[in-house]
C-alpha positions, 0 to 999 in steps of 0.5 A: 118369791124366795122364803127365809125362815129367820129362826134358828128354831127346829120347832118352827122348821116342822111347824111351816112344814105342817102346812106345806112350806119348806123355807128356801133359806134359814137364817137365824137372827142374833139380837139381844132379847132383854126386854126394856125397862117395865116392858109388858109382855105382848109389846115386848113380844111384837117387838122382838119379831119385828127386830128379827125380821129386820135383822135378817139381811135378805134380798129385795125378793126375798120374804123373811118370816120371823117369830117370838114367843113370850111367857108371861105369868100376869106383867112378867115376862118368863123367857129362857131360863138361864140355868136349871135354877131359874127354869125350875123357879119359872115352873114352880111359879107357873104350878096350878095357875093360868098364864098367857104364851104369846107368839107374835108373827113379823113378815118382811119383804123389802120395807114393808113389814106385816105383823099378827099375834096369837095369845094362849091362855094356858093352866099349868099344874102344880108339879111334884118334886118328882115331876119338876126334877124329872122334867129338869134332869130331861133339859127339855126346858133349854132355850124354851120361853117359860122353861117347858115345851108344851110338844114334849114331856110338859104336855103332860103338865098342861090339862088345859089350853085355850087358843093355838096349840102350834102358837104355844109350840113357836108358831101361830099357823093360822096367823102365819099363814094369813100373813103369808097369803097377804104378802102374795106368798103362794101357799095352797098350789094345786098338784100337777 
């Protein structure tokens, strides 16, 4: 059974690494990621993961892996900020509150789809100028959920987390790798 990461994310590459798997295709999926209406943040995750996983076309024997990642500061989504501008008011808004990353996880094989989440609850501090310009200048914030990856220099920004670490990076691994040992995918192998 072939595994296709359908992910454009170096991110979630290492994560899948972290436990052994080296997908044998990347394919990354193009769909169009605006959420819907008053879409709530943890539908609208699941959503996205599940038309990723449809959209990346596969071979019947091949198992495609597919994530989202969602920021959501009470009902409002935060996703990519679009310029500076905006990744700087996401930070200003995330600045000594908590607020939920959801990763939501959708495997496909064939017609059949399995699907798990993971939610984190995650306290921001509130930034100086000097940390939110340094952060800024570092464009670390680029094509990141929220504005900030919490891996680099915006760990330093988090004084507490409660859930999955690797989930808030871009990949659940404990819900991945329950989804992938449901699907038949052999994970853990004993070495010759």
């Amino acid at each position: 059974m072939r595994l296709v990461l359908g992910s454009g994310s170096p991110r979630r590459k290492e994560l899948l690494a972290q436990i052994g798997i080296v997908p044998d295709a990347i394919r990354a999926p193009d769909i169009d990621e605006d959420p819907i209406g008053a879409e709530l943040p943890r539908p609208y995750c699941a959503r996205m993961a599940r038309e990723k996983a449809w959209a990346v076309d596969a071979a019947p024997d091949e198992l495609v892996l597919c994530a989202d990642t969602t920021v959501a500061l009470g009902r409002r989504i935060l996703g990519k900020p679009r310029d500076a501008g905006q990744a700087a008011e996401f930070l200003i808004a995330l600045g000594g509150r908590r607020h939920s990353v959801i990763t939501a996880v959708a495997l496909r094989l064939g017609d059949r789809i399995w699907e798990r989440d993971a939610v984190t609850t995650v306290k921001f501090k509130r930034l100086s100028d000097v940390e939110l310009n340094a952060y800024l200048a570092s464009n670390e914030w680029q094509g990141k959920a929220g504005g900030y990856g919490i891996q680099g220099l915006a760990e330093a920004f988090v004084p507490w987390i409660s859930g999955s670490f690797s989930g808030v990076v871009g990949l659940p691994l404990a819900e991945t790798a329950t989804l992938l040992q449901a699907a038949g995918y052999p994970l853990y192998q004993e070495s010759q």
